[in-house]
C-alpha positions as CSV (number, residue, x, y, z in Angstrom):
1,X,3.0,-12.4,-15.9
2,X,5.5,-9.5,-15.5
3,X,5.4,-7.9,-12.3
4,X,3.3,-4.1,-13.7
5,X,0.5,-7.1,-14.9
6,X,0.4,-8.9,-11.6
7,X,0.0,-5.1,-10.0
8,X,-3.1,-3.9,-12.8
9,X,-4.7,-7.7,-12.0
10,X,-4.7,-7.3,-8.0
11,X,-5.8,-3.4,-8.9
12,X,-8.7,-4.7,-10.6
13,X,-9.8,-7.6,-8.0
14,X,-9.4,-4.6,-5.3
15,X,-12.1,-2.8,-7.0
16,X,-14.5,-5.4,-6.9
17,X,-13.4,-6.5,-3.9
18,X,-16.4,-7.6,-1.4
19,X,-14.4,-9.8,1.0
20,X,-15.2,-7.9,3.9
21,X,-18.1,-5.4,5.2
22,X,-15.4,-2.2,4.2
23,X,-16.4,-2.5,0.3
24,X,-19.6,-1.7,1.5
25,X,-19.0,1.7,2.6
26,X,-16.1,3.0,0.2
27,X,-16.6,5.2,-2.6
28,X,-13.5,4.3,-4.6
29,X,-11.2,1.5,-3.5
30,X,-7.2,2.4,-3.2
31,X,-5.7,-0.6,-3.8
32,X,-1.7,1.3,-4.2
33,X,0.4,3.5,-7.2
34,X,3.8,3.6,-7.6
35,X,6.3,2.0,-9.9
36,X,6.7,-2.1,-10.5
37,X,10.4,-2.0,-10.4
38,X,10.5,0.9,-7.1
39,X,13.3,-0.4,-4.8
40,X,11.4,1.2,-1.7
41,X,7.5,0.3,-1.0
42,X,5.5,3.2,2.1
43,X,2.6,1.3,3.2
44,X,0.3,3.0,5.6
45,X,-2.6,1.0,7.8
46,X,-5.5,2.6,5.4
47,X,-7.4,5.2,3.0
48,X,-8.4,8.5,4.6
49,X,-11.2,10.9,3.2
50,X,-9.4,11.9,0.7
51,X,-8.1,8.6,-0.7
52,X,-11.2,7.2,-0.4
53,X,-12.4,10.2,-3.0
54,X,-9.7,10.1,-5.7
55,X,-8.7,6.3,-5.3
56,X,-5.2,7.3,-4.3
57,X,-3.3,6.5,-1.4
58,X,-1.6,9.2,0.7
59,X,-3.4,12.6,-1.0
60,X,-4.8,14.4,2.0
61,X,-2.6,15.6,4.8
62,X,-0.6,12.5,5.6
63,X,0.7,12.5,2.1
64,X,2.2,15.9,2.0
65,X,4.1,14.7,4.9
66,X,5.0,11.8,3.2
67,X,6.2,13.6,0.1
68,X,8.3,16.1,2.7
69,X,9.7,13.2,4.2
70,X,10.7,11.7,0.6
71,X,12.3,15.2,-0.9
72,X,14.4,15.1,2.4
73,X,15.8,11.5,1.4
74,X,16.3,12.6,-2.1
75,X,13.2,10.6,-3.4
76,X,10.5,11.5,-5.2
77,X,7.4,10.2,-4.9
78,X,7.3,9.1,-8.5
79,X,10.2,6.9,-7.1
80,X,8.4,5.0,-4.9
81,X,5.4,2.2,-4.6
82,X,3.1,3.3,-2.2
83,X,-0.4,1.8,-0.4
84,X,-2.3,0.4,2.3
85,X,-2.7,-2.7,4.3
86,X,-7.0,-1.9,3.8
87,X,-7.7,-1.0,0.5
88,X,-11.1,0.4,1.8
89,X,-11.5,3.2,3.9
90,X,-13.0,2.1,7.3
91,X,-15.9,4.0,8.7
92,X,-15.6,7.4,10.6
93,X,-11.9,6.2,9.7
94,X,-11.5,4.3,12.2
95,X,-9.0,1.5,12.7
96,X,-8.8,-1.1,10.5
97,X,-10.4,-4.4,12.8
98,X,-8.3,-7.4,12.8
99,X,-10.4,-9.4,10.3
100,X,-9.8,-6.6,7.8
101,X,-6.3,-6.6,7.9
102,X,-5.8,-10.3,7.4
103,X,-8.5,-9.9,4.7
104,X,-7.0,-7.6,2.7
105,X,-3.2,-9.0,3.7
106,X,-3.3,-11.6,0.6
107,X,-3.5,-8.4,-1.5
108,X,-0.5,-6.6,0.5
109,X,1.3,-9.9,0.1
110,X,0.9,-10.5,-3.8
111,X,1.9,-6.5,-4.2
112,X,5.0,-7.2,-2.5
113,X,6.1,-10.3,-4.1
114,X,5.5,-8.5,-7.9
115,X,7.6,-5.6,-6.7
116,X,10.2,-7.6,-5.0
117,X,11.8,-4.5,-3.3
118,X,14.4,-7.3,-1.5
119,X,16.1,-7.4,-5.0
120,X,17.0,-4.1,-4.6
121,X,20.8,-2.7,-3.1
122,X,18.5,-1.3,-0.7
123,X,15.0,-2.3,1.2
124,X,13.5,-1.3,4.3
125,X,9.4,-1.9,5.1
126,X,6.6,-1.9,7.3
127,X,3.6,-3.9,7.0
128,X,1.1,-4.5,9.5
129,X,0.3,-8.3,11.2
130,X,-2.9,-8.6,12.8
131,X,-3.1,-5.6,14.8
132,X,0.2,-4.7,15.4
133,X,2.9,-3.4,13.1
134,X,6.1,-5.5,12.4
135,X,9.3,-3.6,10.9
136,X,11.0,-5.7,8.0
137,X,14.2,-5.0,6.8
138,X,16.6,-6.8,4.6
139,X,20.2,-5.4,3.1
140,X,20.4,-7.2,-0.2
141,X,22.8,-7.1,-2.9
142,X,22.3,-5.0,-6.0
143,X,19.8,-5.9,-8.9
């Protein structure tokens, strides 16, 4: 399976996704966009309002910022894969609990093998770990 396959498969498990009590109060689920091949992967802790309305991650406030942030790097956002550790919005959007994070971390996990941004010449990440965020970085060699 190429690695845009293994991305549309984990989209469509995401959607039907009842692993934890957040499918139960989501109106779309936002399992990530972006390209398979991006060298660079943004992924926030979860889906706000908005995400949680159009299925996209990053559309409300926090993803203008994000989009500023990118032009000001010389990126586009087309560039770049971009998602959540939740792929459900948690209620009164409040922080993702502990058991939802390592729920949904399998998903997070699979999205970043398919995308393999570590093949890239360049490769710096965040992902969350239970409750607390741990920075991964790797300088690789060229694709």
């Amino acid at each position: 399976m190429n690695p845009q396959e293994e991305l549309d498969r984990i989209s469509r498990e995401v959607a039907a996704c009842t692993k934890c009590a957040l499918h139960a109060s989501r109106k779309t689920a936002v399992p990530g966009e972006g390209p398979a091949d991006a060298e660079i992967m943004c992924i926030g802790e979860g889906p706000g309002f908005h995400e949680n309305e159009q299925g996209r991650p990053f559309v409300g406030a926090a993803g203008k910022f994000l989009e500023e942030l990118l032009r000001a790097a010389g990126l586009k956002r087309s560039e770049v894969w971009i998602g959540n550790v939740v792929k459900c919005r948690p209620p009164g959007n409040r922080d993702p609990l502990p058991e939802e994070l390592s729920t949904c971390d399998a998903y997070l996990e699979r999205q970043i093998r398919a995308i393999d941004p570590a093949s890239s010449s360049r490769w710096a990440g965040f992902r969350w770990r239970g409750s607390s965020l741990e920075r991964r970085s790797a300088a690789c060699t060229a694709r």
